[in-house]
ZATI-955935 format. One record per atom (N, C-alpha, C): residue in one letter; x, y, z. Coordinates in steps of 0.05 Angstrom, whole numbers, plus 5000, padded with zeros to 4 digits. Example, Ala and Ser with C-alpha at 12.3 -4.5 7.8 and 13.67 -1.06 7.14 Angstrom:
2
A526448865156 A524649105156 A526449345156 S525749555142 S527349795143 S525850015157 
// end
This chain:
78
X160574191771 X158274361778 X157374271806 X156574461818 X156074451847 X152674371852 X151874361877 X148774351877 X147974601874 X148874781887 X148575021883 X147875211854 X149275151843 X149875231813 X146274981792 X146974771807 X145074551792 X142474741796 X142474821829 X140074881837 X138775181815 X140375271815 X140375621801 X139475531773 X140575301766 X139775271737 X137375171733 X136174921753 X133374891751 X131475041764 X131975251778 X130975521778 X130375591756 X132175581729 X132075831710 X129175651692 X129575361698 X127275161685 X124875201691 X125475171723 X121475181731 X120975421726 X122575661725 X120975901724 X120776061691 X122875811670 X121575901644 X118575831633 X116975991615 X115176001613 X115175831588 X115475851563 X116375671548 X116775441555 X118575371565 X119575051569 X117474981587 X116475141602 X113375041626 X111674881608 X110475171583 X108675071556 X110074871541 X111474811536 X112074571528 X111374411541 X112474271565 X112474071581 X109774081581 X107374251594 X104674211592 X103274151570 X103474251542 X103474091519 X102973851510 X105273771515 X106373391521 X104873241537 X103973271554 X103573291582 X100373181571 X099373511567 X096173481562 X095073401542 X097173321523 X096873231491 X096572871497 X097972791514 X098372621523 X095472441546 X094872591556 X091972601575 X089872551543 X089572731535 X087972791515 X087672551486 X090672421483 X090272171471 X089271971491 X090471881512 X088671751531 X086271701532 X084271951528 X082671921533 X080871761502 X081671841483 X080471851454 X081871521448 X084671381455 X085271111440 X084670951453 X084270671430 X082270451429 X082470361452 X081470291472 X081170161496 X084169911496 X084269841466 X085269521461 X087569461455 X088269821449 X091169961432 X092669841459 X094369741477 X095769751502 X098369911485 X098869821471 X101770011455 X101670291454 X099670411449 X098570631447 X098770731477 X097370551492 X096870651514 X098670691531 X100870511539 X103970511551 X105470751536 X104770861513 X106371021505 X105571301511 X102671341513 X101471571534 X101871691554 X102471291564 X102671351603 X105071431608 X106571401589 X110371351588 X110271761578 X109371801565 X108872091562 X109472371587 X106272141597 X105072281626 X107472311642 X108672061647 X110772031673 X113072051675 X114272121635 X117072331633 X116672631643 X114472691641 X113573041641 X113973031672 X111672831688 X112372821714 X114672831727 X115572611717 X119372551742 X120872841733 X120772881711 X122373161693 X121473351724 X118973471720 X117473701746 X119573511770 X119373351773 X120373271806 X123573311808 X124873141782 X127773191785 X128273571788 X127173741776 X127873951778 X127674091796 X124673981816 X123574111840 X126573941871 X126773761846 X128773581878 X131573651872 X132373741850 X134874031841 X134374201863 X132874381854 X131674691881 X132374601902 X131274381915 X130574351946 X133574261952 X135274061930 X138374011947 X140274161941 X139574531932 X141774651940 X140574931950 X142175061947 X141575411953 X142975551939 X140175671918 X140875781903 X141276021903 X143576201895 X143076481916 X141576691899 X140776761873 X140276881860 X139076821836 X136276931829 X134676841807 X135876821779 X137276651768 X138876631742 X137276741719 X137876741704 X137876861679 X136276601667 X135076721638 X133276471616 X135176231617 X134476071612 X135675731602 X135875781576 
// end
């Protein structure tokens, strides 16, 4: 598989709507325990932050897919 081809396919990612709601989900489900567990939980809490910053790198690897190829045409659903 080419960059090209990589690129088209995480095209078809950032621009599903579903898999968006998902990832935001996770994401804000994740924020949302944060805010509510025990100050004292750290296990709890690494596993929040570990949450937060799969959803993140996930958005970036896909946005840094797009940007290292050219994709020539809006693909189809994932």
């Amino acid at each position: 598989m080419d960059a090209d081809q990589i690129a088209q396919l995480a095209m078809s990612l950032r621009d599903n709507e579903v898999f968006q709601m998902a990832l935001d989900n996770q994401r804000n489900g994740a924020i949302e325990a944060l805010v509510k567990v025990d100050a004292t939980d750290t296990n709890a809490i690494h596993s929040y932050q570990a949450t937060v910053r799969v959803v993140d790198e996930l958005r970036g690897d896909i946005a840094g897919f797009i940007a290292s190829g050219a994709p020539k045409k809006k693909p189809g659903l994932a």
